[in-house]
MARRO-57891 format. One record per residue (C-alpha): residue in one letter; z, x, y. Coordinates in nm, 2 decimals, always signed. Layout:
REM MARRO-57891
+------+--------+--------+--------+
! rest !      z !      x !      y !
+------+--------+--------+--------+
!    A !      Z !      X !      Y !
...
+------+--------+--------+--------+
REM end
This chain:
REM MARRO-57891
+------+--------+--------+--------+
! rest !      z !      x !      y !
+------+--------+--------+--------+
!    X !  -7.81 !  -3.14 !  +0.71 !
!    X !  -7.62 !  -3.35 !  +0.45 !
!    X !  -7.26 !  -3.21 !  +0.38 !
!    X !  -7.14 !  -3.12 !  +0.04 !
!    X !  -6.84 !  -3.19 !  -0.15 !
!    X !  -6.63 !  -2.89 !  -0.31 !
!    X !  -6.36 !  -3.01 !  -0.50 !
!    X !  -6.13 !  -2.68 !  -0.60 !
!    X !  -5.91 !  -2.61 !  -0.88 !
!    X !  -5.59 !  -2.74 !  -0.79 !
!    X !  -5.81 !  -3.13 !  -0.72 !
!    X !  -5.81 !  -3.04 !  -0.36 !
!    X !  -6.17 !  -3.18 !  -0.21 !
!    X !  -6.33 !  -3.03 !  +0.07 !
!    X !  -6.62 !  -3.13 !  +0.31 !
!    X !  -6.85 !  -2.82 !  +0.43 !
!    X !  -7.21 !  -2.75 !  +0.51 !
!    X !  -7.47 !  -2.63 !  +0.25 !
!    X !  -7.46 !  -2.33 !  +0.24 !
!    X !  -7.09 !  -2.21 !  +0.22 !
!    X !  -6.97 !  -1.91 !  +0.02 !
!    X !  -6.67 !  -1.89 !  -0.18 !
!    X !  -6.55 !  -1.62 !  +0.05 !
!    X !  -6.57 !  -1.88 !  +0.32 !
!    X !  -6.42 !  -2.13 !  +0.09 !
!    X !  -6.08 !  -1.87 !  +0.03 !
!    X !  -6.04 !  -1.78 !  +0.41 !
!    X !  -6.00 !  -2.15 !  +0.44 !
!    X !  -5.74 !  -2.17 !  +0.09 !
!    X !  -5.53 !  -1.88 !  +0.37 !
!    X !  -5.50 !  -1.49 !  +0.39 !
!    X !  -5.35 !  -1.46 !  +0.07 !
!    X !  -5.63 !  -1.62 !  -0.18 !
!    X !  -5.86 !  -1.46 !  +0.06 !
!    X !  -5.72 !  -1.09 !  -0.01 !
!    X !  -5.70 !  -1.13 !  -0.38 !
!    X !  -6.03 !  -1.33 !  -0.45 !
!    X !  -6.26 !  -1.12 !  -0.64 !
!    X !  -6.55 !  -1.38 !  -0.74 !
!    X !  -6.57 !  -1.76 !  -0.77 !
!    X !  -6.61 !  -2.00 !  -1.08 !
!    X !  -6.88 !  -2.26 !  -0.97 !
!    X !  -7.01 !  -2.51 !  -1.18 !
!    X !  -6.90 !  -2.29 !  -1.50 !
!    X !  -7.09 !  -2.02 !  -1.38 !
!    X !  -6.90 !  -1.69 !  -1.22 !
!    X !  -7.05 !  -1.59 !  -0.93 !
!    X !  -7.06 !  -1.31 !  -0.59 !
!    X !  -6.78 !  -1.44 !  -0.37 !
!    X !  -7.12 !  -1.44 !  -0.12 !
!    X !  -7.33 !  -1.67 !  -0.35 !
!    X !  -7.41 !  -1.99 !  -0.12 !
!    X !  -7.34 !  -2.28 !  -0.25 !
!    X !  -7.58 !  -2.56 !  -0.17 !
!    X !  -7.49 !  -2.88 !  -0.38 !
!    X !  -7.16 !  -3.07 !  -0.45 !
!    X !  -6.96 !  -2.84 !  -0.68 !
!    X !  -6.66 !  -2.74 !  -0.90 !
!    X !  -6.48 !  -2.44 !  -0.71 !
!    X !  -6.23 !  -2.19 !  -0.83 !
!    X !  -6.15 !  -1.88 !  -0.69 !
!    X !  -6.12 !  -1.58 !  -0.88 !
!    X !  -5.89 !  -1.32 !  -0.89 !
!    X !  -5.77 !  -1.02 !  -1.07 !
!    X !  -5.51 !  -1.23 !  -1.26 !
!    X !  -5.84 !  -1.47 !  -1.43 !
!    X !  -5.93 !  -1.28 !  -1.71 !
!    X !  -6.27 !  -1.29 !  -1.60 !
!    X !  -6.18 !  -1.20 !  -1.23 !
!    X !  -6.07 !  -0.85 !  -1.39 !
!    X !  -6.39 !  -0.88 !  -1.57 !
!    X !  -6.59 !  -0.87 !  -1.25 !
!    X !  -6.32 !  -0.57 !  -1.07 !
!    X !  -6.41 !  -0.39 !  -1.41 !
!    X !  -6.74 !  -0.38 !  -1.43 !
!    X !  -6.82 !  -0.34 !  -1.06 !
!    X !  -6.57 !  +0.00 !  -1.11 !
!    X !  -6.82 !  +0.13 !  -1.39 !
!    X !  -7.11 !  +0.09 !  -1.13 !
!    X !  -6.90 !  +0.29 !  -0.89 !
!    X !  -6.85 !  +0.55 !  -1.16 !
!    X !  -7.19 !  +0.55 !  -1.23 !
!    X !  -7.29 !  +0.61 !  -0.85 !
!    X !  -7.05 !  +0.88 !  -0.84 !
!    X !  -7.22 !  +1.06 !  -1.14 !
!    X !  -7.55 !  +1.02 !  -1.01 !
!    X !  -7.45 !  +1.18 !  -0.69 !
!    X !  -7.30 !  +1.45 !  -0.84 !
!    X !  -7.57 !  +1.45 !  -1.17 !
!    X !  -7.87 !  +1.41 !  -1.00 !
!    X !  -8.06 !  +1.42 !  -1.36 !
!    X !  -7.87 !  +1.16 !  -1.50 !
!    X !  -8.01 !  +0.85 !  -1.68 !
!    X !  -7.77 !  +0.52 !  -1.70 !
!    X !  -7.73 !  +0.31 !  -2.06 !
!    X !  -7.49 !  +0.06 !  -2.03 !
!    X !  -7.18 !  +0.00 !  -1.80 !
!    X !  -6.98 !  -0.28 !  -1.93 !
!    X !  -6.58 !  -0.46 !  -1.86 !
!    X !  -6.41 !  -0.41 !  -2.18 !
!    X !  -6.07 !  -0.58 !  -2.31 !
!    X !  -5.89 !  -0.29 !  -2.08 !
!    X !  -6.08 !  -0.16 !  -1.85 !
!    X !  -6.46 !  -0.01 !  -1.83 !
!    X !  -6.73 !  +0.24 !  -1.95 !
!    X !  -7.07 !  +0.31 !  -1.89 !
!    X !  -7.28 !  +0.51 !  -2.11 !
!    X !  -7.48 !  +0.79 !  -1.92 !
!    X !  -7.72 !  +1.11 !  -2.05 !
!    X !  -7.61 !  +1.34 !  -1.83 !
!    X !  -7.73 !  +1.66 !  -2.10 !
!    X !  -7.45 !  +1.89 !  -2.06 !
!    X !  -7.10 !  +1.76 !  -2.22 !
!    X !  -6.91 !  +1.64 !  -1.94 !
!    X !  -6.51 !  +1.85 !  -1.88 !
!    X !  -6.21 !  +1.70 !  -1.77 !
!    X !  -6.30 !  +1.89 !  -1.47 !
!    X !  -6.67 !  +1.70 !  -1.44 !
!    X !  -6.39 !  +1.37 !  -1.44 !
!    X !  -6.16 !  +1.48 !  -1.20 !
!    X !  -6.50 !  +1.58 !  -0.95 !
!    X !  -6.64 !  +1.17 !  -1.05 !
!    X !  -6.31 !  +1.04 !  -0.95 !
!    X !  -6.31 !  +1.23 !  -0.58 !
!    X !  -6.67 !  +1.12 !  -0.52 !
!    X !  -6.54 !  +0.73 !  -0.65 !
!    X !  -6.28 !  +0.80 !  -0.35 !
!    X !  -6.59 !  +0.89 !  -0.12 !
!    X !  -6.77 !  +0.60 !  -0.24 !
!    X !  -6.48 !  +0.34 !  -0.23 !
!    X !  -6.44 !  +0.52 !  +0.16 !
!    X !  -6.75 !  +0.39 !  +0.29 !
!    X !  -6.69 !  +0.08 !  +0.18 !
!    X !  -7.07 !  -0.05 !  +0.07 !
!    X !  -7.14 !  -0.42 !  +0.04 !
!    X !  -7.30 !  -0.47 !  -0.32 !
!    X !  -7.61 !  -0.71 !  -0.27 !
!    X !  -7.78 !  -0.87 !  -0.51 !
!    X !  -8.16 !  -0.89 !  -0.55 !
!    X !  -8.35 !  -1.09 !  -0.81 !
!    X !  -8.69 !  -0.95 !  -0.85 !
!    X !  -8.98 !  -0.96 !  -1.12 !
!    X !  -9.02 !  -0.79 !  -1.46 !
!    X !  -9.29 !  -0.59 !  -1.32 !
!    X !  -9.11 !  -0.48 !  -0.96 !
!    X !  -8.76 !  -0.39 !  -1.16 !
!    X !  -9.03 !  -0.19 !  -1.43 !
!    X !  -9.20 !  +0.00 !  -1.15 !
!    X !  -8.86 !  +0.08 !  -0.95 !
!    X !  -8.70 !  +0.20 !  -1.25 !
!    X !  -9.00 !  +0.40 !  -1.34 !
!    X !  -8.98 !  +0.59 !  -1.00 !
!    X !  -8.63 !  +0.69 !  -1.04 !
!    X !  -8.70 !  +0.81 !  -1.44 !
!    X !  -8.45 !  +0.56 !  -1.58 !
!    X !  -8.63 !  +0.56 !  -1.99 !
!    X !  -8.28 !  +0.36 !  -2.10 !
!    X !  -8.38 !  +0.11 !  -1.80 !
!    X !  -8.71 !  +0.03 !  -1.90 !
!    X !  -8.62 !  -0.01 !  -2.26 !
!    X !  -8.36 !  -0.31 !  -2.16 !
!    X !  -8.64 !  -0.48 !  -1.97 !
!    X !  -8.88 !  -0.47 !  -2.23 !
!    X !  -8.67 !  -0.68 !  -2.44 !
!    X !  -8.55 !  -0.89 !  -2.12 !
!    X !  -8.71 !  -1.25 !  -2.08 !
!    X !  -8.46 !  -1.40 !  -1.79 !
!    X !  -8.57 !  -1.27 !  -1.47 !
!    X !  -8.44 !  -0.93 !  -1.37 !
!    X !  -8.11 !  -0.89 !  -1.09 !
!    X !  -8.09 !  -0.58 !  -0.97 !
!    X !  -7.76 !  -0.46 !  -0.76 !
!    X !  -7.76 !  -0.23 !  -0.50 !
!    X !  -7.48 !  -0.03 !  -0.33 !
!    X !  -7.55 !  +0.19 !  -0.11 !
!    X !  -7.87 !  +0.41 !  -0.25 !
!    X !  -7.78 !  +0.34 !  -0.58 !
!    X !  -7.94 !  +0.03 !  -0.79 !
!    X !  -7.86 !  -0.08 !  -1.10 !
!    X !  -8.07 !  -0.35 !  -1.31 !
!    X !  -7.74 !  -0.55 !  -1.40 !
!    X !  -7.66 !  -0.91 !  -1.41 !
!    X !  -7.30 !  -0.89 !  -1.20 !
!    X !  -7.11 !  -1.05 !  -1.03 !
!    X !  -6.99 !  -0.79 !  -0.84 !
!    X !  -6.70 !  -0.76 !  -0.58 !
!    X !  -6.80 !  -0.80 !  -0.25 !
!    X !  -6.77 !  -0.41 !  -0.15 !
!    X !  -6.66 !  -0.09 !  -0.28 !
!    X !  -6.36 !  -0.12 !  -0.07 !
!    X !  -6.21 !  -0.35 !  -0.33 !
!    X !  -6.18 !  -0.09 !  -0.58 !
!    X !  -5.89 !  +0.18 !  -0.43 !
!    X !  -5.69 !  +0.27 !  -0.77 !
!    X !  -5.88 !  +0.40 !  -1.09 !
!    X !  -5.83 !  +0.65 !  -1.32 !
!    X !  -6.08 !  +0.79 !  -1.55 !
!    X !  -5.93 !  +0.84 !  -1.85 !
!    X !  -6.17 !  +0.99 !  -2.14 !
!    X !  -6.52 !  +1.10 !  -2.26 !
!    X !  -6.65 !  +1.04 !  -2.63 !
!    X !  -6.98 !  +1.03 !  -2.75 !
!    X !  -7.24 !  +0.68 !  -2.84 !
!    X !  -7.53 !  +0.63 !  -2.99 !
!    X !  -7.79 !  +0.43 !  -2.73 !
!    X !  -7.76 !  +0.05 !  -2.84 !
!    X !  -7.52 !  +0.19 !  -3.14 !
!    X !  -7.81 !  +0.34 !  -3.36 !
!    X !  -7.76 !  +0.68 !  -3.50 !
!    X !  -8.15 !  +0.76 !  -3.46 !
!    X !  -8.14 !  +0.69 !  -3.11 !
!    X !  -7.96 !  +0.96 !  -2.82 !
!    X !  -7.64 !  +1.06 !  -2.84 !
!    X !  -7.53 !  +0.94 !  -2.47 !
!    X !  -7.18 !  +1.07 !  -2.33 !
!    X !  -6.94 !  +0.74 !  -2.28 !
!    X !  -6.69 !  +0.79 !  -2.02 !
!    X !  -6.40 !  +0.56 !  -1.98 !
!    X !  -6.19 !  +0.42 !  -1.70 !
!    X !  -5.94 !  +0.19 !  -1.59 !
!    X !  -5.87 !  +0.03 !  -1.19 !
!    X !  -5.60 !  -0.21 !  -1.06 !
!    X !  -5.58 !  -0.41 !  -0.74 !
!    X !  -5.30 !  -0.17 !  -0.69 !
!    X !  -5.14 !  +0.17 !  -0.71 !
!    X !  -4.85 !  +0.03 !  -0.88 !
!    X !  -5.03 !  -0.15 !  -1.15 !
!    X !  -5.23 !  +0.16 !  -1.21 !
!    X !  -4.94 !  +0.39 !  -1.26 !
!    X !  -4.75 !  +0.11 !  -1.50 !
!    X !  -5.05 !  +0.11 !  -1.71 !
!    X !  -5.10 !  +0.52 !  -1.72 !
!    X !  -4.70 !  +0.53 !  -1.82 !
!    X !  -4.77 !  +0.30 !  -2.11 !
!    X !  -5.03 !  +0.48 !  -2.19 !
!    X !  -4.83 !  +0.85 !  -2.17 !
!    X !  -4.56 !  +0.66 !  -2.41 !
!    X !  -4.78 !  +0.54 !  -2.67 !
!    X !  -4.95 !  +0.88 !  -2.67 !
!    X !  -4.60 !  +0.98 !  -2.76 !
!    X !  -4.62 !  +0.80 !  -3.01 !
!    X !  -4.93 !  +0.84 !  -3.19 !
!    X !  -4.96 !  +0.83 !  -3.54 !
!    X !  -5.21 !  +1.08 !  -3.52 !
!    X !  -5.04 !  +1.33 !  -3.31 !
!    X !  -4.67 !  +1.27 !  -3.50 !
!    X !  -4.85 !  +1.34 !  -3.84 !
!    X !  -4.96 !  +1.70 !  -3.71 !
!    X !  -4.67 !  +1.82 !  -3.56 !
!    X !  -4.41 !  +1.68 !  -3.79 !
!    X !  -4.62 !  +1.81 !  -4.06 !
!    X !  -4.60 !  +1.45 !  -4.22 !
!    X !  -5.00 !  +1.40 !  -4.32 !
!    X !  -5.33 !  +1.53 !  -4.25 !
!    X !  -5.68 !  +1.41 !  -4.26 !
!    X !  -5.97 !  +1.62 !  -4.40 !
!    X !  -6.33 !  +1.62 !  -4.35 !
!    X !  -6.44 !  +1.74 !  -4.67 !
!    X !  -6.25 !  +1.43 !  -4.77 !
!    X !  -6.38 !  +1.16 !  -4.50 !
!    X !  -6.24 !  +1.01 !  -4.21 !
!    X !  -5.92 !  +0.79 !  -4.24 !
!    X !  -5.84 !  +0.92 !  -4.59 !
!    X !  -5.50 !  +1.04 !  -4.58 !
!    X !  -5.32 !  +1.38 !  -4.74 !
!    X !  -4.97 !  +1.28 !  -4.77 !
!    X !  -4.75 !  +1.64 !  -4.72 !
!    X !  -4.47 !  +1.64 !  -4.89 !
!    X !  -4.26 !  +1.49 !  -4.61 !
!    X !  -4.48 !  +1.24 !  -4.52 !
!    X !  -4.50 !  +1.17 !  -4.88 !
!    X !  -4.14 !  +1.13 !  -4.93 !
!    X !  -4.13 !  +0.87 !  -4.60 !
!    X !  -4.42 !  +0.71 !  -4.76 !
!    X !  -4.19 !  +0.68 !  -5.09 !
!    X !  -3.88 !  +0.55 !  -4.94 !
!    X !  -4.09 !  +0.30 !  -4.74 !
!    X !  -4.25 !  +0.16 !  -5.03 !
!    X !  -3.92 !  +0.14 !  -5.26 !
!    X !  -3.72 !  -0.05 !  -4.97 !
!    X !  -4.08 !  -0.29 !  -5.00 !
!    X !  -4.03 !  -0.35 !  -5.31 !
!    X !  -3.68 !  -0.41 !  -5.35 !
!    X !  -3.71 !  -0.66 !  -5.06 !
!    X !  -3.98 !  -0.89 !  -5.17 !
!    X !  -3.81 !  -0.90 !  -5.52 !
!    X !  -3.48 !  -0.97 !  -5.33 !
!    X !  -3.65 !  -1.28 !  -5.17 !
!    X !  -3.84 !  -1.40 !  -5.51 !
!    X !  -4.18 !  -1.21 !  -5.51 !
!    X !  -4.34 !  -1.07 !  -5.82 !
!    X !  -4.57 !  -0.77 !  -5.81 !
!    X !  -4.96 !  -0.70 !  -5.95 !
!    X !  -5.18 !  -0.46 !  -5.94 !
!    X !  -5.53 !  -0.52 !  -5.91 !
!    X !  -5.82 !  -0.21 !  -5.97 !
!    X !  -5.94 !  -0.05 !  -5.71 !
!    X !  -6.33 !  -0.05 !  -5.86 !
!    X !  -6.54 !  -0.40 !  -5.93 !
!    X !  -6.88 !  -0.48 !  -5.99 !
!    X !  -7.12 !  -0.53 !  -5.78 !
!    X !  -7.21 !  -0.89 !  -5.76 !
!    X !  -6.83 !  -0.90 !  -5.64 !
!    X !  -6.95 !  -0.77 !  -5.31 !
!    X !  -7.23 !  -1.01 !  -5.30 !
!    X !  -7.03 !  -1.27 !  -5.33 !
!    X !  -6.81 !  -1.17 !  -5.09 !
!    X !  -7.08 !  -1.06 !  -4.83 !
!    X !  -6.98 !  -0.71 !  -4.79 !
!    X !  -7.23 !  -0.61 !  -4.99 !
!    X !  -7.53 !  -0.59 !  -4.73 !
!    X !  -7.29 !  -0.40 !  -4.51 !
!    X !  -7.16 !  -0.15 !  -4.75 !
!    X !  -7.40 !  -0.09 !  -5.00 !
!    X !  -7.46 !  +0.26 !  -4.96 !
!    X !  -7.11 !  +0.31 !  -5.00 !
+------+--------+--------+--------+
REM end
């Protein structure tokens, strides 16, 4: 058989056999890469660090540090999460479980609003499931095979995705649980040791308001302990500092419901802040030249046409 040529990120070229993974291809970069590597850039594409590679190819190996190595660590942790609600939520039917800009989520109908307590019991059966270590395998199958598997297991959010899928369905399996999702994945759930779940809120399935109400639970993971508790102390400070939270208790603002969300009562404190802010404003930018307007706050409509807010907004 006809050898290929891999030529890797840093110009290197290599000679190997058809065939060869980019795990095989990072055991070969040494221990270190090998470790770290989460997935592998071929071609463009990001693949399964156990995705053969059978013609001559553009090679780099992936890692936590590439944003879309963290990508890959962040959506294979949502399919943990998701395993562990399923084990522990037997009735549980699966949305979405995307990487986001920090971190993961997946959005689950689970019936019953999930309790900090319900998070702490995922995270120990994560633990379980990272434990036994589970290879996650790949398996490209047809429309109608992923239709009738996902109508066995009652997955209605599922089955709506297909319908509107025209690529060929992947489904991903870890241990007993499958998920119809396009990965890559990490090779195992060994890879993903420190996590934290970090908050519950509410979404709409597919963000329409006529459409379930699914419970959307957050969380974050790290390659390691130390990057996980960095990121939760940034997070503890900037709680601190909240806005939100600093307006209540310093009895600076408040926000009303009768009013709408994001308008703002200034108290009298707040209000006074709010004043001094604004004068030291002013006085600056007519230290440094500026001269002030005012504009209304109401204009016609054809305003908002022109500006194309107005197919957005025009109930408002």
């Amino acid at each position: 058989m006809e050898a290929i040529s891999i030529r890797l990120l840093d110009a290197a070229e290599l000679t190997c056999a058809p065939g060869t993974t980019p795990a095989e291809l990072a055991q070969r970069l040494g221990p270190d890469i090998a470790k770290k590597a989460v997935a592998a850039l071929v071609n463009g594409e990001v693949v399964d660090l156990t995705s053969p590679i059978t013609s001559n190819a553009d090679v780099r190996i992936l890692t936590f540090e590439d944003e879309q190595g963290r990508e890959v660590f962040w959506h294979s942790s949502a399919h943990i999460m998701a395993h562990a609600v399923k084990r522990l939520f037997p009735e549980a039917h699966f949305g979405v479980g995307p990487a986001i800009e920090a971190g993961f989520y997946y959005d689950i109908d689970v019936g019953s609003p999930l309790t900090p307590e319900d998070l702490a019991r995922i995270e120990a059966e994560m633990e379980a499931i990272v434990a036994q270590d589970n290879p996650f395998r790949r398996r490209e199958v047809t429309k109608e095979e992923a239709i009738r598997l996902f109508q066995q297991r009652g997955e209605k959010y599922k089955l709506e995705l297909l319908e509107d899928m025209a690529e060929r369905p992947v489904l991903y399996e870890e241990g007993d649980f499958v998920d119809l999702c396009r990965g890559p994945h990490v090779p195992s759930t060994g890879f993903i040791r420190h996590f934290k779940l970090l908050s519950v809120a509410g979404a709409y399935w597919r963000g329409d308001e006529h459409n379930p109400m699914l419970q959307r639970i957050y969380g974050i993971s790290f390659p390691s302990k130390a990057q996980l508790d960095e990121y939760l102390e940034r997070q503890e400070e900037a709680r601190k500092r909240d806005h939100r939270r600093l307006g209540k208790e310093l009895d600076l603002f408040s926000i009303s419901e009768d009013i709408g969300p994001g308008l703002v009562l200034w108290h009298p404190k707040g209000a006074l802040v709010r004043l001094l802010i604004e004068d030291f404003w002013r006085r600056e930018h007519l230290k440094h030249g500026y001269e002030l307007l005012y504009s209304p706050h109401l204009a016609r409509l054809d305003l908002w046409a022109r500006s194309g807010h107005l197919e957005f907004f025009r109930e408002n």
